[in-house]
Structure formats: structure tokens, C-alpha cells
N, C-alpha and C positions, 0 to 999 in steps of 0.2 A: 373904868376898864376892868373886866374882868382876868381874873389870875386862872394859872392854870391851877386844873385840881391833882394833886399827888393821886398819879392811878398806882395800883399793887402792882408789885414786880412783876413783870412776866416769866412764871416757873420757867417755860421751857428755854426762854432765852437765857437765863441765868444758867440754868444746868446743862446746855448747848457750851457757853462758855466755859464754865467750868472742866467740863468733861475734852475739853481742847484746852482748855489751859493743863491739864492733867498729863496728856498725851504731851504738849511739847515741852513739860517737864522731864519725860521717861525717853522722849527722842536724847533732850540734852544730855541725860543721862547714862543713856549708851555710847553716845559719841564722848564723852569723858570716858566710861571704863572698860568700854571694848577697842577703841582706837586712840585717844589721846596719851593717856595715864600709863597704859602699859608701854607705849613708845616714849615715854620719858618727853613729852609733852603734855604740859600745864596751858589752861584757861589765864582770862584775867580778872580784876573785879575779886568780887567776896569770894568765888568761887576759886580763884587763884589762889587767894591765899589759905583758903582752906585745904586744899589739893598740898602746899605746905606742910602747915600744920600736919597734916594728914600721916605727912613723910616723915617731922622731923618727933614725931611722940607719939606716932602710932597709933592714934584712936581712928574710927570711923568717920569716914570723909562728909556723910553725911549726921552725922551729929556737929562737925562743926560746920558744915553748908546752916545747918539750924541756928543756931547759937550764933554765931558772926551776923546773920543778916537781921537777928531781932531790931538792934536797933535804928536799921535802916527802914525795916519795915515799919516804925514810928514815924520815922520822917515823912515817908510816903504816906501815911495816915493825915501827916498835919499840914504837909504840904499840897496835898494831891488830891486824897479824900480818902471818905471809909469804903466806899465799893473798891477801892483800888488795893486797898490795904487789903481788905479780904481775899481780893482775888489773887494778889501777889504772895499774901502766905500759902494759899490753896499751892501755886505753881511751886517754891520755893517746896514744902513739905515734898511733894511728888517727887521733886528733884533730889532731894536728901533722900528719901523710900529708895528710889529708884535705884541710890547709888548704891544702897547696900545691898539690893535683892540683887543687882546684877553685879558684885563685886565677888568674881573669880570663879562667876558662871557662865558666862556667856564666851565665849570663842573672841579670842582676839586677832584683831585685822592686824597683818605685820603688810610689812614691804618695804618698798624704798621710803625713808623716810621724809623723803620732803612729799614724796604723793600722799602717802599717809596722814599727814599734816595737813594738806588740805582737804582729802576727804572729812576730817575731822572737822576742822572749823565749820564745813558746810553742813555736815550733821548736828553739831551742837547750834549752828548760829539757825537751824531753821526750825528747832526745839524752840529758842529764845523768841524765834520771831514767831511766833504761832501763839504763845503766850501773850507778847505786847498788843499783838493784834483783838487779841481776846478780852485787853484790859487787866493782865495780870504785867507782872517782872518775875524773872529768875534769880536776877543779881541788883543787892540793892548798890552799888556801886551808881548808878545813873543817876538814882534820888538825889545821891549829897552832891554828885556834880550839879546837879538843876537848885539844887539850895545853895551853894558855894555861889553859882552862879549873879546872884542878885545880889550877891554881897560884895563880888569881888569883879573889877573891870576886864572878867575874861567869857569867851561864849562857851557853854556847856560842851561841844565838842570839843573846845583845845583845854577844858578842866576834866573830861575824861580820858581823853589822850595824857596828859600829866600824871592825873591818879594812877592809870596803868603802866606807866613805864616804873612809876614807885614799885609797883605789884613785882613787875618782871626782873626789875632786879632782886627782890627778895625771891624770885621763883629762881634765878640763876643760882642761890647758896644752893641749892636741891639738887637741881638738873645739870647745872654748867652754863658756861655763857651758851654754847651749842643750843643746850633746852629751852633757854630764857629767848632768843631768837626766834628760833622755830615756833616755840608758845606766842610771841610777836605775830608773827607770820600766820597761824593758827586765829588769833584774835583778831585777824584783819579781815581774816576771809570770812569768817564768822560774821563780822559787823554789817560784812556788804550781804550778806545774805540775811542778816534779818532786815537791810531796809528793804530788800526788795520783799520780802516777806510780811513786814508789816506798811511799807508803802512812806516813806516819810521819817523814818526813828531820827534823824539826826536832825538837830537845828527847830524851831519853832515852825506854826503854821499859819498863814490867813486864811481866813474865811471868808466870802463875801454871798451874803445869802438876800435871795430876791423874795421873798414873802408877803404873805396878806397881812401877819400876825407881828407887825415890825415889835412896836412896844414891846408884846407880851414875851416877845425875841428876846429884845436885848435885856429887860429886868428879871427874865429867867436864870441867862447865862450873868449876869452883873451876880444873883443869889448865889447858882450852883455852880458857877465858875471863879467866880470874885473878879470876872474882868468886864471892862467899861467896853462899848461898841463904839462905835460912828455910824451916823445917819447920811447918805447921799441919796439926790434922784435919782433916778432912771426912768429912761421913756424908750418905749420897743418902736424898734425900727421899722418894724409895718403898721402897724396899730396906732403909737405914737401915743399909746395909752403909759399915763405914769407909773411910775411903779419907786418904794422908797426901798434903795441895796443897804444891805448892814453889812458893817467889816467889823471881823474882829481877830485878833492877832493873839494863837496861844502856843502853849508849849507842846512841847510831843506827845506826854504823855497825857495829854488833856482831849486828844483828839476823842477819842471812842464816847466817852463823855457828851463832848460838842455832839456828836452824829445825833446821840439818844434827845439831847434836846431838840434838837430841829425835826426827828421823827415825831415827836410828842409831839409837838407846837403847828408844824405844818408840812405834813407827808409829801407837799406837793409841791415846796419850796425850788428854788430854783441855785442850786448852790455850787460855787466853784474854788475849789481847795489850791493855796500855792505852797511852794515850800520858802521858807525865812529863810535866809544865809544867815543874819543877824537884826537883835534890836533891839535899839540906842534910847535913852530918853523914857519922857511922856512918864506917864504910872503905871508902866508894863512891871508890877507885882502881883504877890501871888498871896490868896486869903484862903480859909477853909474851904474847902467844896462839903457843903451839905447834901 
């Protein structure tokens, strides 16, 4: 059986992403200091507590956006892989840049504040989702929930939701419970607008892909994903010609990953994406991604 051969990156896809991962840094970045911040609403995640920090010792919000998520951004190295790590510092820099070039330059949005509060979330959450979409993160806050996650009998969504209510009460010493609320509410609407934005962010995925290239399928993704498939038939309904499905069940952020393999392997695959609620069991673990 032939292996595939490691082709060179493709420049312009990489600098496509990056330059979107860039841009939904400086979106999330305005919607932090043209509309959130100055309305005495707080994000959540590293970015919360940074916005914190920010208040209660005065330095640049974006110096500690930097510094708080280094070691998140390890984790996503060794969890996740090195193209994710790189792209997620590319986003994460942009976002700390951003906050200082636009900090007490740009015109700030007032009004009623609960409409303000959602404008904002939708601003910041579709900076964040433009980025996951692209294979970066903004906030490493998702990492340690998806690493928490295999270690502890809880699903990554009710370990994010937990880590954030820690955040919001520490966002409440700043703003008040009013702020800590609102920044709630802010962080909700945010969420849904990056799934709709990256298609899936919450909860794991399946895959199940129809291909010529079954083997070189699954010992690719087994290398570059660290996860095992399943082999099933399939036979077409007209034709009645076989055909061998692979499934294979990953996490969120592994999805853009998965795409590039099955582009590499077989353009012409036949593939249908579900969303996980949860999952239990089996060796659903996570190894380096090379």
C-alpha cells in the first residue's frame, strides 16, 4: 500500500487563512473596545480575565491577552497540533495589537445597554468564529476545557460553561453583579454566533466518508489525527456497486484538520459531517497531531 507523500504547504492557503485569522482577531477587538469595555461589559475565557487584570493594575489589555494565553497556547500545541498552535498565536497576537491600536481611538457605540450587549457579543463572537473556522483560536480557555475533558467525566461544553462562570464572578469584583450578567449574556450570544459561524464549535464530530482510498484514509488520520476509524460496507442504491464507509468521531477543533486530509487523499470522496452531543467509552483519546 502506498502512503501518501507529504506535499509543500500550499502558500496561498496558508496566507488565505492567516490573513482571516488576522481580520477576526481585529473584528473581536473592536467589539471589546469600541462596544463592550467601554460599557462596562466584560468577555469570558482568558480574554475576561484579562479585561480584569486590565482594570484592576492598569496595564494594556493586550499585553495581558499575550501573556495569560501562552500557556494555553502549549496545550493546543500538544494537544491539538503545531499548525493550530501557530495559527492560534497568529489570531491571539492580532487580537492583543488590535486592542491597543484601537484603545481610545475608535468612537464608542453607547445606548441602551442590554442592545449594546448584544451587538457586542455578535461582534466579538463572529471575530472568534472566523478565526476557528480558519484553524486558529482567540481564547485559549476551549483548549484546557477539551484537555479537562478526557480526564474528568464531564463533556467540553458543561467544562466551558463551569470555567466561565469562575471567570464572571471574578469579572463581577470590576463591573458589579450588573456587569458580570450582562458580560453572561454577552458571552452567550457570542457563542451562538461563532457556531453559526464556524458550523459545529460546540460538542465533537463524525465523519463518515465514502472513498477509493479507504486504508490510506484511515492510517493517515490514525498518524495526523491520533484517532482509530471503523470500516463498514456500503453498496449504492442504483448501482449496487460496493463501496467501503469510514467513520470517524473527532473533536471540534480537529475538524479543519480532517477537511485537509480527505482533500489530500481523495477530492472526490463522498463525505457527510454529524454533530456529537457526547462520547462515552471506546479510545476516544487524543495523541500529538504531526
Amino acid at each position: 500500500m502506498n502512503k501518501v507523500k507529504n506535499k509543500k504547504p500550499n502558500i496561498v492557503r496558508i496566507l488565505t487563512k492567516s490573513i482571516m485569522i488576522i481580520l477576526g482577531g481585529l473584528i473581536a477587538a473592536y467589539g471589546l473596545e469600541a462596544v463592550l469595555i467601554p460599557n462596562e461589559v466584560s468577555d469570558g475565557g482568558v480574554t475576561g480575565l484579562s479585561i480584569v487584570g486590565s482594570k484592576l493594575f492598569e496595564l494594556p489589555l493586550g499585553v495581558l491577552i499575550g501573556i495569560l494565553n501562552i500557556p494555553f497556547v502549549w496545550l493546543g500545541y500538544k494537544q491539538i497540533g503545531k499548525s493550530f498552535a501557530i495559527y492560534s498565536v497568529v489570531g491571539i497576537v492580532s487580537l492583543a495589537v488590535g486592542t491597543v491600536l484601537m484603545h481610545h481611538i475608535l468612537p464608542i457605540i453607547e445606548g441602551d445597554t442590554l442592545l449594546v450587549t448584544v451587538v457586542g457579543g455578535i461582534i466579538l463572537g463572529f471575530g472568534m468564529g472566523l478565526a476557528l473556522r480558519n484553524g486558529g483560536a482567540l481564547d485559549g480557555i476551549d483548549m484546557l476545557a477539551v484537555l479537562l475533558s478526557k480526564k474528568l467525566p464531564f463533556g467540553t461544553s458543561d467544562l466551558i460553561l463551569f470555567l466561565n462562570l469562575f471567570v464572571f464572578i471574578v469579572v463581577s469584583t470590576v463591573f458589579g453583579l450588573q456587569g458580570a450578567f450582562l458580560s453572561g449574556i454577552a458571552y452567550f450570544i457570542a457563542s451562538k454566533v461563532i457556531h453559526i459561524v464556524e458550523e459545529g464549535l460546540s460538542g465533537s464530530k463524525t465523519f463518515k466518508i465514502i472513498t477509493l482510498e479507504p486504508e490510506v484514509m484511515v492510517e493517515t488520520i490514525r498518524d495526523r489525527l491520533g484517532r482509530s476509524a471503523t470500516y463498514n460496507e456500503a453498496y449504492g442504491g442504483y448501482t449496487r456497486e460496493k463501496f467501503i464507509e469510514v467513520t470517524c468521531v473527532i473533536n471540534r477543533l480537529e475538524e479543519s484538520k480532517m477537511k485537509e486530509i480527505i482533500q489530500e487523499i481523495d477530492p472526490g470522496a463522498f463525505v457527510t459531517v454529524y454533530d456529537v452531543a457526547e462520547v462515552k467509552g471506546g479510545n476516544f483519546r487524543k495523541r500529538d497531531i504531526h
